[in-house]
C-alpha positions in Angstrom: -157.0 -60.3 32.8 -158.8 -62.2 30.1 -158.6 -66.2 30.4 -156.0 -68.3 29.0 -155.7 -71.5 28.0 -153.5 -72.9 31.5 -152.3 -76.1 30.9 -151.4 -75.2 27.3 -150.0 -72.0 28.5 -147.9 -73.9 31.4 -146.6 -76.3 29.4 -145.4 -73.6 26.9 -143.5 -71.9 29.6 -142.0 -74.6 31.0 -141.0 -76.2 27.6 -141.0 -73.9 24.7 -142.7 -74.0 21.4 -140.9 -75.5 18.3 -142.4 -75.2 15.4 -142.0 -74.4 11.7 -140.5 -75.4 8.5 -137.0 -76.9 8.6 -134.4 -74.4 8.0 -131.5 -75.2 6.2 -128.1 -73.4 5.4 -127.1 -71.7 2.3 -123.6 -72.0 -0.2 -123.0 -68.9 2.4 -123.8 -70.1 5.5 -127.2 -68.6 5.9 -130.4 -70.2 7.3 -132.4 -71.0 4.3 -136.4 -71.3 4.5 -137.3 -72.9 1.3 -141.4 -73.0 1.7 -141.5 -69.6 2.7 -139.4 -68.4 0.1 -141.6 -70.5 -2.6 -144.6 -69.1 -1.1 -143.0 -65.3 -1.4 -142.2 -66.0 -5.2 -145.7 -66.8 -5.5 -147.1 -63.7 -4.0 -144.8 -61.2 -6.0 -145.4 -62.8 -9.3 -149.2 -62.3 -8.6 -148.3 -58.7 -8.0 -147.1 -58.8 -11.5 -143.1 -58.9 -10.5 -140.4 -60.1 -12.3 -138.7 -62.6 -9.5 -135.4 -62.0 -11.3 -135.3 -58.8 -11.2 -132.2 -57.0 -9.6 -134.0 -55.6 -7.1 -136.9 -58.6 -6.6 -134.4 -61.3 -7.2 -133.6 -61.8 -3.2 -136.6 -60.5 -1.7 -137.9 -64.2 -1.2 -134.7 -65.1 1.0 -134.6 -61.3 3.0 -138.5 -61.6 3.4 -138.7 -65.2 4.8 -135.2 -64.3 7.4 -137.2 -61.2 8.6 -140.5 -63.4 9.0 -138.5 -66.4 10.7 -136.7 -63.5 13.3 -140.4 -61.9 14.2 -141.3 -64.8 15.1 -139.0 -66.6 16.9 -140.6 -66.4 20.5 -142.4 -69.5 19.5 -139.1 -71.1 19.8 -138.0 -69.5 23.1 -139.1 -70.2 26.6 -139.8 -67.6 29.1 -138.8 -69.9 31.5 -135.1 -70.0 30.8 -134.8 -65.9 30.5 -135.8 -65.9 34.1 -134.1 -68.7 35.6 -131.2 -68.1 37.4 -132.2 -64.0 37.0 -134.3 -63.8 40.7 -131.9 -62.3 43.6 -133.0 -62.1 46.9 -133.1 -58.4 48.3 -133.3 -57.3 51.9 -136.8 -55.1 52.2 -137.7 -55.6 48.4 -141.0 -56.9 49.8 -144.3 -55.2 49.1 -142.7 -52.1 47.1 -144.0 -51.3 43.9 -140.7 -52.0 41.1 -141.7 -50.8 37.5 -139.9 -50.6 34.4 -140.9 -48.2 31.7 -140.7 -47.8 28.0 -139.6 -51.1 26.7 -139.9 -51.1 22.7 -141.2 -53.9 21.3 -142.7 -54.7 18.1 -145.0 -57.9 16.8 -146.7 -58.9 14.2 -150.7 -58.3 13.6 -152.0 -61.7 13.9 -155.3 -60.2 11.2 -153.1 -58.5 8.6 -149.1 -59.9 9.1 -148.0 -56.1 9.3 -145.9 -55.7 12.1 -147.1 -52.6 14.9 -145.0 -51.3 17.6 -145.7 -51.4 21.4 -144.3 -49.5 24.2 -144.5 -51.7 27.1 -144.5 -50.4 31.0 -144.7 -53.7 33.4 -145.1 -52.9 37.3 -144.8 -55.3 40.3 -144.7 -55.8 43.7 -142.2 -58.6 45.0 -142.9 -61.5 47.3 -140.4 -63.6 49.1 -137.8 -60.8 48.9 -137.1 -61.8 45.7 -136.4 -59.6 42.7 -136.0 -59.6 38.7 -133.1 -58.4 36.9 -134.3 -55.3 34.9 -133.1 -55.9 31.6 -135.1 -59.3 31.7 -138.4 -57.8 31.6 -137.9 -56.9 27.7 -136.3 -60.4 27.1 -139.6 -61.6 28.7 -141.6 -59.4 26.4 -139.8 -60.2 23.4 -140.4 -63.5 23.6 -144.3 -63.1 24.0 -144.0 -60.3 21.2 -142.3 -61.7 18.4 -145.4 -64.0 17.8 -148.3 -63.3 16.0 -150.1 -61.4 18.2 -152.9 -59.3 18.9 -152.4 -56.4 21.7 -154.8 -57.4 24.5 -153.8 -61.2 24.3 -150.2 -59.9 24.6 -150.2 -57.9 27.7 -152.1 -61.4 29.0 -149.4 -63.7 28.1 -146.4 -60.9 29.7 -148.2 -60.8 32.6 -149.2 -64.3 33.4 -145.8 -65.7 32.4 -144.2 -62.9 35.1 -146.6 -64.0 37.8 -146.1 -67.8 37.1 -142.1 -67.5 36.8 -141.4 -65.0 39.4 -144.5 -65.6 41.9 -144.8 -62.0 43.1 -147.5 -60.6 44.8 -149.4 -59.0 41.5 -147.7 -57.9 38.1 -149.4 -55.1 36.1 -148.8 -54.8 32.1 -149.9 -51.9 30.2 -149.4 -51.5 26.7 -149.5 -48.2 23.9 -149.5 -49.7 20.7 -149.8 -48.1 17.4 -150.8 -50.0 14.3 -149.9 -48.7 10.9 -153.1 -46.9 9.6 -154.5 -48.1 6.1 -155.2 -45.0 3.3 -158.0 -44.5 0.9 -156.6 -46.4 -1.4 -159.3 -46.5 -3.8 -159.3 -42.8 -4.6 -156.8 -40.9 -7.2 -156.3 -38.6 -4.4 -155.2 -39.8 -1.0 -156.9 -37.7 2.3 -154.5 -35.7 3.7 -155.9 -35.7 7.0 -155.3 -39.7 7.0 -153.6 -40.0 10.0 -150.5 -42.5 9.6 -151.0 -44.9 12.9 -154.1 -46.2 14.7 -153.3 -46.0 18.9 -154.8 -48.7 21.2 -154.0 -49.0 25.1 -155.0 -52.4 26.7 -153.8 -53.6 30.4 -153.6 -56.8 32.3 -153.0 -57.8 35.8 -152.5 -60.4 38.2 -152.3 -60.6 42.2 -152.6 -57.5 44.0 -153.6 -56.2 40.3 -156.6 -58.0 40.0 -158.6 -55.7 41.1 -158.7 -52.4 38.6 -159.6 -50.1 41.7 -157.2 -51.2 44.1 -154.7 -48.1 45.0 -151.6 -50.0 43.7 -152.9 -49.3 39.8 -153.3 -45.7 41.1 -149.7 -45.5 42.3 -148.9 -47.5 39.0 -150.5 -44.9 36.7 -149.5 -41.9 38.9 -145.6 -43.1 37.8 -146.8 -43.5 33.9 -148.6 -40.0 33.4 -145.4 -38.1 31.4 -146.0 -41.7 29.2 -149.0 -40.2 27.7 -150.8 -43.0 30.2 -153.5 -41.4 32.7 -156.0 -43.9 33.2 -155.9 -48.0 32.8 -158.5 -49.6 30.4 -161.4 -50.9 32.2 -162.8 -52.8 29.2 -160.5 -55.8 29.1 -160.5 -57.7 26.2 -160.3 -55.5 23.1 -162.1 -56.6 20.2 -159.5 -57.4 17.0 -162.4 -55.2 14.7 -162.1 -52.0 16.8 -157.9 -52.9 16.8 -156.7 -53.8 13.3 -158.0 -51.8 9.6 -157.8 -54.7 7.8 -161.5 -55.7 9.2 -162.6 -52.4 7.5 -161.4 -53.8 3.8 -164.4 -54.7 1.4 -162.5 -55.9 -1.4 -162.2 -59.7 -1.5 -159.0 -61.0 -3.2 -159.4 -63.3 -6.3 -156.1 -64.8 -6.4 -156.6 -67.9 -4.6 -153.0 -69.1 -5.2 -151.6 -66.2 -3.5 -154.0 -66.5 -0.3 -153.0 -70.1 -0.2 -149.2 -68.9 -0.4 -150.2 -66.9 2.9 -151.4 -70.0 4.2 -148.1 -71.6 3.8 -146.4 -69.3 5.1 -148.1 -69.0 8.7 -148.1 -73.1 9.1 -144.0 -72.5 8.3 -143.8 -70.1 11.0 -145.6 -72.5 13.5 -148.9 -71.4 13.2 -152.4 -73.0 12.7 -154.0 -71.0 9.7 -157.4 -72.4 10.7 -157.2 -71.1 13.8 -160.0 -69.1 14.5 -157.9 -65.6 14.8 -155.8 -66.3 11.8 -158.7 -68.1 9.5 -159.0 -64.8 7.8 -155.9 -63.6 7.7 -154.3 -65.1 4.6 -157.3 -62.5 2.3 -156.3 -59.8 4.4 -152.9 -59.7 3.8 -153.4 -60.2 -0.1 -156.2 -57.6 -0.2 -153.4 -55.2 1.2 -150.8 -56.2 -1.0 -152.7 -56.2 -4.3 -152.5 -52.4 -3.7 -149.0 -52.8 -4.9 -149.4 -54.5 -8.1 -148.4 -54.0 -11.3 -151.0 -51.7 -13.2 -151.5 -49.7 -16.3 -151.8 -46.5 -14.6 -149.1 -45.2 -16.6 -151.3 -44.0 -19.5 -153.7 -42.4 -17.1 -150.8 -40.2 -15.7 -149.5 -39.4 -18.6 -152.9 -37.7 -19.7 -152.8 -35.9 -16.5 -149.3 -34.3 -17.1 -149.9 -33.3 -20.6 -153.1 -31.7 -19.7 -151.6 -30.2 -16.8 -149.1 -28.5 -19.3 -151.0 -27.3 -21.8 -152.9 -25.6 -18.4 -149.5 -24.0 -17.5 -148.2 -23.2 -20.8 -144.9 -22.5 -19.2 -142.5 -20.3 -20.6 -139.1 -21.8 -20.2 -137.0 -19.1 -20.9 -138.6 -17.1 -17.9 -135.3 -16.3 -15.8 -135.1 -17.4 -11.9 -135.1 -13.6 -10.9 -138.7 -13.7 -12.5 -140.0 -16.0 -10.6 -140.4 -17.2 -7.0 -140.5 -20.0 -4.9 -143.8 -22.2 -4.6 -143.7 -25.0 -1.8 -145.8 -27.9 -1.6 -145.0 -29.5 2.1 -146.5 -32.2 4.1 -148.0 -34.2 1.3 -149.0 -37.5 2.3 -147.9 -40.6 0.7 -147.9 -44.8 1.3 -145.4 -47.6 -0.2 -144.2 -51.0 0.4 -141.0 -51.7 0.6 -139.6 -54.2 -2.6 -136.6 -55.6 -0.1 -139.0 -56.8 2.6 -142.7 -56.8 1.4 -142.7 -54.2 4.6 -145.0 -50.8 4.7 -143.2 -47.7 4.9 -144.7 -44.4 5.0 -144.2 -40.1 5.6 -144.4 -37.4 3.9 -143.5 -35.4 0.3 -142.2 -32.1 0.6 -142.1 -30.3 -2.9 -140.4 -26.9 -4.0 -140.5 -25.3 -7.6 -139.7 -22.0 -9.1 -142.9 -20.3 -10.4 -143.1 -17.9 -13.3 -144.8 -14.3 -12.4 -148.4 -14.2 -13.3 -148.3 -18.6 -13.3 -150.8 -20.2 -10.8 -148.8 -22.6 -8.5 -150.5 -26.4 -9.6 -152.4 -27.6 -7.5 -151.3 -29.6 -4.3 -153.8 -32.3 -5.7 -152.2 -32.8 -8.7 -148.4 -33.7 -7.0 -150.9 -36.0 -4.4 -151.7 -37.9 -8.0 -148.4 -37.7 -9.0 -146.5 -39.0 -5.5 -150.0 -41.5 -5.1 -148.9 -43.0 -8.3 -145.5 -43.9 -7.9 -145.8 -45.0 -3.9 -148.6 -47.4 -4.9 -145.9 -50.1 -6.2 -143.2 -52.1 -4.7 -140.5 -49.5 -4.1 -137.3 -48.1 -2.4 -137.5 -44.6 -1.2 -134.7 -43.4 -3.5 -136.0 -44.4 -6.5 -140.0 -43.0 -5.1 -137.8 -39.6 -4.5 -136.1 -39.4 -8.2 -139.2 -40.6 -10.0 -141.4 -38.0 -8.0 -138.7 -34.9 -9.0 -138.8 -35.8 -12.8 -142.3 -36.4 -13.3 -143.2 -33.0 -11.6 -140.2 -31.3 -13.7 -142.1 -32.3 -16.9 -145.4 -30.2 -15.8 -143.2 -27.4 -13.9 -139.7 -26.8 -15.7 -136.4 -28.1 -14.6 -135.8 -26.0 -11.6 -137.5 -28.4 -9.2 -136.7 -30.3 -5.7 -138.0 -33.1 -3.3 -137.7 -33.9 -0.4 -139.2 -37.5 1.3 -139.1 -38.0 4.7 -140.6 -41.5 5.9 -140.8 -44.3 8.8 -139.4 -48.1 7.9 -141.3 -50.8 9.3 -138.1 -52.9 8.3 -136.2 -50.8 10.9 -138.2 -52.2 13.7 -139.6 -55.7 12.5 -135.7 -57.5 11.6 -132.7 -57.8 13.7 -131.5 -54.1 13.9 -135.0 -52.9 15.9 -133.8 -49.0 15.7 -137.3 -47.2 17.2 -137.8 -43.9 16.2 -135.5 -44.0 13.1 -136.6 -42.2 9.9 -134.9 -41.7 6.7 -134.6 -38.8 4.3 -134.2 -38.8 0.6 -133.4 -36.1 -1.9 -133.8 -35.8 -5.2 -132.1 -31.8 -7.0 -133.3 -30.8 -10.6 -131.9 -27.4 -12.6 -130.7 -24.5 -10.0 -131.2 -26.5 -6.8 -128.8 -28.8 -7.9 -126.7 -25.9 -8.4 -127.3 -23.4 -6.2 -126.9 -23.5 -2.4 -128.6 -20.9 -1.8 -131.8 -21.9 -3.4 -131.4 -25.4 -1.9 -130.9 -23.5 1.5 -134.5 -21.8 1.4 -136.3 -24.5 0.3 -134.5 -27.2 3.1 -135.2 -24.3 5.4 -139.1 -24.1 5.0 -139.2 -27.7 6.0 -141.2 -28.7 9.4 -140.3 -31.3 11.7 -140.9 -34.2 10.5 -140.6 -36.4 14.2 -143.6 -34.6 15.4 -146.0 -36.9 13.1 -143.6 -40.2 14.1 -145.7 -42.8 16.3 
């Protein structure tokens, strides 16, 4: 288990952290966090936003709430979830107890974009003395909803178990999966990007310790259906071989926005010249400057017309002439306007072709979907604006389909793992028609299998 600082760690468990900006109650009754909310009004109006916007004009107040509750481990103590939670059990001694499959999700201490974690925790008890299950993920939660990186996590969950509980050894693995960054660069995104970046990472204490010893084989043996057949052996994982922000080259110019950054991690109880987070303000700007207001608009327009006078469609062509073309699977990236959050999936596209027309190409509708998902967005509007765009190149009879994971369904209060929403937007006879929406909805794939 990599070292730890252990008086500042102790003194943390045994008293808490509280830090952070003072929060204050709205006309409303809600907690109010007036420097972080400045700080967010800085970033979007370097994005080019219009703060009072309908849709803009609260995302400083629902971005700084969602910040404040992923972080609020640094004010909670690990010490008062397990108080009064050890019972004494008759032959509880010596036997390997582990609990599986506890979601959790933290912040990237590199980039501030949250990644999830499935956490497995195994140990043996001492002194007949045993933990009530459910608070091993109030445990983890608290080490979690910090800014974290993964190794240093399993570390803290696994000291704070062996110093609260005092068993003979506590093991901590972790699967964690970090929102992958696209070629952002290009007109074209790759399709073969693949949407999350996996790491595993370990710790343990006690009978743990050693990383031979037969009780991480019995451990593992128990984890294998997890997708876990072997524990880490190199420790301490590097942050550059973790998080994709270390692979950016651009450097952001916006010095008031980076400093906006800074703001915000000394509200949330941070030191931003701490060596981990010294970098981290750029990061997160480089990331979100993707998003910005640009003046892309003329460049797709010359795409479409060109694209048209390609096509030359005949619109009077009837539906019995033509057939169904399908476009599935198609990649695409956004960030959500409510929350500042990353969401992500996949297009699925279907269009009635006239006889004798070439299908447009699957680039073209990567152009099309990379344009409108490189802005601040909500996935119904990214779904309607995708639908009419293509029905100016391909004729009204025209439907989409966009399926996609929410960071802000895992990073705020409601936490719902595994969720994913679909949006859909009907144009000409799939509006219409059942049967012709039917065929199309049919064709689609499961979507869950590309899910982290």
């Amino acid at each position: 288990m990599g070292a730890l600082d252990e008086g500042h760690f102790n003194e943390e468990l045994e008293n808490g952290v509280c830090l952070g900006d003072c929060v204050e109650l709205g006309s409303e009754g809600e907690p109010e966090y007036p420097a972080i909310e400045d700080a967010v009004r800085v970033l979007l109006q370097g994005l080019g936003e219009d703060i009072n916007r309908e849709g803009i004009r609260k995302t400083p107040h629902r971005v700084a709430k969602a910040l404040r509750e992923g972080t609020r481990g640094y004010r909670e103590k690990a010490k008062d979830i397990v108080h009064g939670a050890l019972f004494p059990e008759v032959g509880g001694t010596g036997e390997l107890v582990i609990v599986r499959d506890l979601d959790l999700f933290s912040y990237c201490e590199s980039c501030l974009l949250p990644f999830q974690v499935k956490c497995h925790v195994g140990y043996v008890p001492s002194g007949k003395r045993i933990l009530g299950l459910s608070k091993f993920s109030r445990v983890a939660d608290v080490f979690a909803k910090r800014l974290q990186d993964p190794q240093r996590l399993a570390n803290e969950l696994c000291k704070a178990l062996q110093h609260s509980m005092k068993p003979a050894g506590v093991a901590v693995i972790l699967q964690c999966s970090h929102i992958g960054y696209p070629n952002i660069e290009s007109a074209i995104p790759d399709s073969n990007h693949q949407g999350w970046i996996k790491l595993l990472v370990s710790s343990g204490s006690g009978v743990f310790e050693d990383e031979k010893a037969d009780i991480w084989a019995d451990f593992l043996s128990l984890l294998k259906f997890r997708g876990v057949t072997d524990r880490p052996l190199n420790g301490i994982v590097e942050q550059q071989s973790w998080c994709p922000s270390h692979s950016l080259t651009k450097t952001p110019t916006n010095s008031a926005m980076t400093e906006a950054v800074s703001s915000i991690l000394q509200s949330l109880g941070e030191d931003p010249s701490r060596k981990e987070l010294v970098g981290t303000p750029a990061r997160f700007v480089t990331w979100l400057m993707n998003f910005r207001i640009s003046s892309l608009e003329m460049k797709l327009s010359g795409i479409i017309q060109n694209q048209r006078d390609c096509l030359n469609l005949n619109g009077d062509v009837k539906l019995s002439e033509r057939h169904l073309s399908l476009e599935l699977n198609v990649p695409f990236w956004s960030q959500c306007e409510h929350h500042l959050l990353p969401f992500h999936g996949v297009v699925h596209i279907g269009y009635y072709s006239a006889e004798g027309v070439i299908p447009v190409g699957r680039s073209l509708l990567q152009t099309i979907i990379h344009f409108y998902g490189f802005k601040l967005q909500v996935q119904e509007r990214l779904t309607k604006q995708i639908a009419e765009t293509v029905s100016t190149i391909l004729g009204e009879d025209v439907m989409v389909v966009v399926e996609a994971n929410h960071s802000c369904m895992i990073s705020r209060g409601i936490e719902k793992f595994g969720s994913n929403t679909a949006t859909t937007a009907a144009l000409g006879r799939f509006s219409t028609d059942p049967s012709v929406r039917a065929k199309f909805l049919q064709s689609i794939p499961d979507f869950l299998q590309s899910a982290p």
